[in-house]
N, C-alpha and C positions, 0 to 999 in steps of 0.2 A: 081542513083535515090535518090530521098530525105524520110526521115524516115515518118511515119505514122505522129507524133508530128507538122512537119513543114508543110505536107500538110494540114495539120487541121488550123494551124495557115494560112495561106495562103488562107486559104477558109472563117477563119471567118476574116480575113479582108477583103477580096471582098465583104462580108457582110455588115459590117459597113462601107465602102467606098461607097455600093450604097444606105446604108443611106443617110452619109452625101451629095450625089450627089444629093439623092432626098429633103434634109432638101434646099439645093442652092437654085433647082429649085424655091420650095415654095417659098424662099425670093424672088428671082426674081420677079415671077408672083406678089407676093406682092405688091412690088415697082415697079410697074411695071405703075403706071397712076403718080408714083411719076416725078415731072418738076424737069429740072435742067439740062443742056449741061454736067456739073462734073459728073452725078451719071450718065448720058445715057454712056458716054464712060465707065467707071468703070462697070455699068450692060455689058455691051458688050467684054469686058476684059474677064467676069465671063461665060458669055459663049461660048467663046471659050475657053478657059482652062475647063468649063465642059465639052465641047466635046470631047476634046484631052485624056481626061481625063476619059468618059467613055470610047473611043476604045480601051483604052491601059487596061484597066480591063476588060474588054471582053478578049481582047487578053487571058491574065491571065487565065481569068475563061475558058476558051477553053482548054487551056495548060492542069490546074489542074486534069480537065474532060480527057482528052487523058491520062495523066500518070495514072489517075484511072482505067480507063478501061484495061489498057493494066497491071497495077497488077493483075485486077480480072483475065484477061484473063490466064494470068502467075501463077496464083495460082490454076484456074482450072484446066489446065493442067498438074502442078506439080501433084493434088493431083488424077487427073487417072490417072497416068503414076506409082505413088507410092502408094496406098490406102492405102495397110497397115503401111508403115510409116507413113501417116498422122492417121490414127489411135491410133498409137501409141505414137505419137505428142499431139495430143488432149488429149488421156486419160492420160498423164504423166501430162499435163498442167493444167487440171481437179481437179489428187491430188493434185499437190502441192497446188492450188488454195483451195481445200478443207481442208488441213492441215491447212495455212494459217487464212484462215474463222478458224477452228475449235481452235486455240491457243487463240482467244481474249476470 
């Protein structure tokens, strides 16, 4: 399973990738009454590589979504199956946290 960091990074580029799908589209639409046999082929290129290109980030965003779920699920269960270690987890992680805040 991949660390909390990379899943974060992973998600906020799905992000920005369906920006810039949606900035495409916009151009498209744009140029879209623009003439010219060169720019219809090239618009036509554009979306089909947007389309390929939105299912394979779905894909993704699907993926990321199932490996989430299935930590929350694996951490709820860790923490009824052990309460008081995660208690003890927490309130250890608390001080240090508190320490930390309390030195600056």
């Amino acid at each position: 399973m991949k660390n909390l960091s990379e899943q974060f990074n992973e998600k906020q580029l799905i992000h920005e990738f369906k920006a810039a799908v949606a900035d495409a589209e916009a151009l498209l639409e744009a140029t879209a009454n623009t003439g010219g046999e060169k720019l219809a082929e090239i618009r036509a290129r554009v979306e089909e590589s947007l389309g390929i290109a939105k299912a394979s980030i779905m894909g993704v965003q699907d993926e990321v979504l199932a490996r989430t779920h299935a930590v929350v699920k694996a951490t709820d269960v860790y923490v009824h199956e052990n309460p008081w270690r995660s208690i003890g987890f927490a309130a250890s992680l608390g001080i240090v946290v508190g320490l930390l805040i309390g030195r600056r």
